[in-house]
N, C-alpha and C positions, 0 to 999 in steps of 0.2 A: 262455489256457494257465495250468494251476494248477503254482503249483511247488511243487515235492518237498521237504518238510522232512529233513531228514537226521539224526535223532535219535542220541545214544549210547546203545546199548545198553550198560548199566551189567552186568557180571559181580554176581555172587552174592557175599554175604560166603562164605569156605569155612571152616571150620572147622579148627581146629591139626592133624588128621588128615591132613584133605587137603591142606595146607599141607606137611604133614612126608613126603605121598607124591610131592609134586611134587618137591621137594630132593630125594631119594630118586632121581627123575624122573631130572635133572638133574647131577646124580651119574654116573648110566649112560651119558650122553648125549656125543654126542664134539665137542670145540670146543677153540678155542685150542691146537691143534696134540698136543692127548692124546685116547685113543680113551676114555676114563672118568677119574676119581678126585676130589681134593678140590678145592675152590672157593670165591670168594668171591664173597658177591651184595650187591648196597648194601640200605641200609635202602630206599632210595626203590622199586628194584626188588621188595625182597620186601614191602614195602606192597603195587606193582600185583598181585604174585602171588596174596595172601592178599584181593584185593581191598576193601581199608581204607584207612581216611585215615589212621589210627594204632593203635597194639597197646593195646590194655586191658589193665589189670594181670592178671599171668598168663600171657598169652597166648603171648608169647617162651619162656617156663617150660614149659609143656602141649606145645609143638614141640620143644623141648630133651630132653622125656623121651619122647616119642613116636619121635625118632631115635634117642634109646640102647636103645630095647628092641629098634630093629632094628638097632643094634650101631653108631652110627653118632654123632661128638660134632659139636651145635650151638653154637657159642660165638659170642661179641660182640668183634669188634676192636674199635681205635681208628679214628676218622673216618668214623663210621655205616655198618660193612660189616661181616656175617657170614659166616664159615668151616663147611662143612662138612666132616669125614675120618673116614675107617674108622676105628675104633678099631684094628682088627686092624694096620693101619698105625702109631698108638702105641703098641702097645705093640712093636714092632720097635725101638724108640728106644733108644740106650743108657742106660744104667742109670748117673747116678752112687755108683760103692761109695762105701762107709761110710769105708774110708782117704782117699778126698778131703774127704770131711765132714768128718772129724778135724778135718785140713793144715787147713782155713779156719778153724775154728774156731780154731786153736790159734793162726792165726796172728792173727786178732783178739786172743785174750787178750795176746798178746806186742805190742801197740802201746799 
C-alpha cells in the first residue's frame, strides 16, 4: 500500500487590490453579532489573508489608499491589529468647535 502524501497547497501571493477587496469582503459579511460594519483583524490574520509571511515596504500604504478610493479608512492599532470603517461613519463624529480649542488652550497658557 502506497501512502498519500498530504501536501499544502500554498494560496497565491494576492496583490494590495485583492487584499483591499477581501476587507471590503469582510466588512459586508455578518459575524460577532452585527449584520456588516467595521472591524478589527490581526496582523497574523491579514498575513494568511494577503498570503505572505510579511508586508514589503508599501504594501500596508497600497491597501490603505486602495480602501479610501472606495470610501473606506485602513489604519494600524496598538498590539499588531488593524481597523477597518466607513468613512461615511467618521465623518458623523462630532466635531470639536473652535470655543473648546480656545478653553484648552488658554487654559495651558494660565499654568
Amino acid at each position: 500500500m502506497v501512502k498519500k502524501l498530504k501536501l499544502k497547497v500554498r494560496r497565491g501571493r494576492l496583490t494590495e487590490e485583492q487584499v483591499a477587496e477581501h476587507l471590503l469582503g469582510i466588512y459586508e459579511r455578518s459575524f460577532s453579532g452585527k449584520n456588516r460594519g467595521r472591524f478589527q483583524i490581526s496582523k497574523g490574520n491579514l498575513l494568511r489573508l494577503a498570503g505572505r509571511r510579511r508586508f514589503t515596504a508599501g504594501f500596508l500604504e497600497k491597501v490603505e489608499n486602495e480602501l479610501f478610493e472606495e470610501g473606506f479608512k485602513f489604519t494600524e492599532l496598538p498590539e499588531d491589529y488593524f481597523a477597518v470603517i466607513d468613512l461615511e461613519v467618521m465623518a458623523g463624529y462630532r466635531k470639536a468647535p473652535k470655543s473648546l480649542i480656545d478653553e484648552i488652550i488658554e487654559e495651558d497658557q494660565n499654568q
